[in-house]
C-alpha positions in Angstrom: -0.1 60.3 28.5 3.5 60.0 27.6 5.3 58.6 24.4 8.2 56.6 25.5 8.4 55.1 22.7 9.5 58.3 20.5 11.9 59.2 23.5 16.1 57.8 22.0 17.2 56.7 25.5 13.9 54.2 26.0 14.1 50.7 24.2 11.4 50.0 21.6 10.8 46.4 20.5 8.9 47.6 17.5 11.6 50.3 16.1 14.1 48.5 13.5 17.2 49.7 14.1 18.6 50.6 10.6 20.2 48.5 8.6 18.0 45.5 10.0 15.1 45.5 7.3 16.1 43.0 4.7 13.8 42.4 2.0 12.7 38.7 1.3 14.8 37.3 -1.6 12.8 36.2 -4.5 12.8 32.3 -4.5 15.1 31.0 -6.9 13.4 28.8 -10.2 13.9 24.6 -9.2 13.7 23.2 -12.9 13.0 19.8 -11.1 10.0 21.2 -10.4 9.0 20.9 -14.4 10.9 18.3 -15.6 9.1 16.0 -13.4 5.7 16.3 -14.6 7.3 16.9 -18.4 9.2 13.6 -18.6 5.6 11.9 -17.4 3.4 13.9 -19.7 6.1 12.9 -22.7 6.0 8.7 -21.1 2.4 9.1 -20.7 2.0 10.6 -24.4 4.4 8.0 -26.0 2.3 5.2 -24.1 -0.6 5.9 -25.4 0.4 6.4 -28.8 1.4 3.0 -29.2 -1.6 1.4 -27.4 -4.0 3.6 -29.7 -1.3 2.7 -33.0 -2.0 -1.1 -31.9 -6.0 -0.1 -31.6 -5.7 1.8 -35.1 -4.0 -1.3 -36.9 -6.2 -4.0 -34.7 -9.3 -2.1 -35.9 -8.2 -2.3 -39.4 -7.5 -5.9 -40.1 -9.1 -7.5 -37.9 -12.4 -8.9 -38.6 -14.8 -8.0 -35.9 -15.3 -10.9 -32.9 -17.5 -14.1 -32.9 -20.2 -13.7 -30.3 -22.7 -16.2 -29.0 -25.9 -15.9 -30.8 -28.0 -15.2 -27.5 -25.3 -12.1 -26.8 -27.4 -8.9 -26.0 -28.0 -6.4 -28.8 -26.0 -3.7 -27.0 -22.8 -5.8 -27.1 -23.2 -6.9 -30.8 -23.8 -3.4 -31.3 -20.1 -2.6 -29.4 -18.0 -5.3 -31.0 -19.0 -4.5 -34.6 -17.8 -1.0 -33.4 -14.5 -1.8 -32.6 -13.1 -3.0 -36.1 -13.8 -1.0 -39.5 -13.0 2.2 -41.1 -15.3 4.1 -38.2 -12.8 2.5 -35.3 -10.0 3.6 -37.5 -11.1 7.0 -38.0 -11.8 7.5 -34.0 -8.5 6.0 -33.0 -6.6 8.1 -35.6 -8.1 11.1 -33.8 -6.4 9.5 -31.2 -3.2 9.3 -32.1 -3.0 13.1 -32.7 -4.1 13.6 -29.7 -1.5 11.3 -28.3 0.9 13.3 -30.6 -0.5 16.6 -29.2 0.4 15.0 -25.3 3.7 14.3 -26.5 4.1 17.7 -27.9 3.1 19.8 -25.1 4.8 17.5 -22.5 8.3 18.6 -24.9 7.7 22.2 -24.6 7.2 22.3 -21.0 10.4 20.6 -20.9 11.9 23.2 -22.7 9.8 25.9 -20.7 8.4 27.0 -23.9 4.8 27.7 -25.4 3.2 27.3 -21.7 -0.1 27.8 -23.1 0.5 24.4 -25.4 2.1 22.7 -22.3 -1.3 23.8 -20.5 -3.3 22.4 -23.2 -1.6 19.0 -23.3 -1.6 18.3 -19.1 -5.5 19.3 -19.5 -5.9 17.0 -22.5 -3.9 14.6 -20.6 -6.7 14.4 -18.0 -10.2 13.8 -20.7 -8.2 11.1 -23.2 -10.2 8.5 -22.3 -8.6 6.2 -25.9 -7.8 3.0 -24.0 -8.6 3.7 -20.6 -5.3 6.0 -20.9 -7.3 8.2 -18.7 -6.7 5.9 -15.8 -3.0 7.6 -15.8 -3.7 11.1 -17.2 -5.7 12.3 -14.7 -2.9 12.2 -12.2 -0.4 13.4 -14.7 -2.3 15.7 -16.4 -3.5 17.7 -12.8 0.4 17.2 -11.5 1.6 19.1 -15.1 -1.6 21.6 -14.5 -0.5 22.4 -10.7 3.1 22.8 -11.4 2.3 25.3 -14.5 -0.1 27.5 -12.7 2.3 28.6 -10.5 3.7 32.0 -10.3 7.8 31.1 -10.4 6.7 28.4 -13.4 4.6 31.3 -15.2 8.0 33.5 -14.8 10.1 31.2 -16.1 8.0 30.5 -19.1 7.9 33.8 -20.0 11.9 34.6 -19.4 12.6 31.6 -21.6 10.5 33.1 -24.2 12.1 36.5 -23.9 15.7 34.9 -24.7 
C-alpha cells in the first residue's frame, strides 16, 4: 500500500501548510452583558423596597379591615394578619431583603463580590413580599444565567485582582 500522503510533490488536503494554524482568540468581555441584568436587579430591588416600606407603614397604622360578619374564618384569620406588630416584623424582614437585592444587583454592576451578586439574582427569584416575585423570577434567572458564565466568572475575578 503506498503513502502518498507523506510523499512532498503529492497534495494533502489534511497537511497545514505552516504558518496556517491560528489559534482561536479568546472572546473579548461585553460589559453590556452585565449591566443589563444589574440595572434590573437594582430597579427590581428599589421597587420592592418601596412597595414593602408602604406594606411596613400600612401594617403599622392602620387598623385591620371591616369584614362582613358571615366572612369565612380563614379570611378573618388573613386580614387581622396583615396589620400589627407581626405584619411589621415580616415586612421589615422584607425590606432587608429588598436592601440585600439592591446590594448585590450594585456589585454585579461593579463586577465585584460575584458570590453576593449570585446570592441577590437567586434571592430575587423566592421574594414572594408583594407578589414582587411576579418580576424576580425573570430577573433573578436572567442575573443567574449571565453570572454563571465562564467570561462573566473571569471578569469577576480580574476586577477583584486590581
Amino acid at each position: 500500500m503506498s503513502n502518498d500522503f507523506q510523499q512532498g510533490d503529492t497534495y494533502n488536503p489534511y497537511h497545514a501548510t505552516p504558518g496556517s494554524f491560528q489559534p482561536p482568540t479568546p472572546k473579548t468581555f461585553n460589559p453590556m452583558k452585565v449591566k443589563a441584568p444589574a440595572i434590573a436587579l437594582i430597579v427590581f430591588g428599589v421597587s420592592c423596597m418601596l412597595a414593602t416600606i408602604y406594606s411596613l407603614v400600612n401594617a403599622l397604622i392602620s387598623d385591620p379591615p371591616v369584614l362582613p360578619p358571615d366572612a369565612p374564618e380563614f379570611m378573618v384569620q388573613m386580614t387581622k394578619n396583615t396589620v400589627g406588630p407581626t405584619a411589621a416584623a415580616i415586612q421589615s424582614v422584607f425590606v432587608l431583603v429588598a436592601l440585600f437585592i439592591l446590594v448585590g444587583g450594585i456589585q454585579m454592576l461593579r463586577l465585584k463580590s460575584w458570590g453576593i451578586a449570585l446570592a441577590a439574582s437567586i434571592v430575587s427569584m423566592v421574594n414572594f413580599s408583594n407578589c414582587c416575585c411576579i418580576l424576580g423570577l425573570p430577573i433573578g434567572v436572567w442575573a443567574l444565567v449571565v453570572l454563571l458564565m465562564a467570561d462573566v466568572k473571569q471578569a469577576f475575578s480580574m476586577s477583584a485582582n486590581q
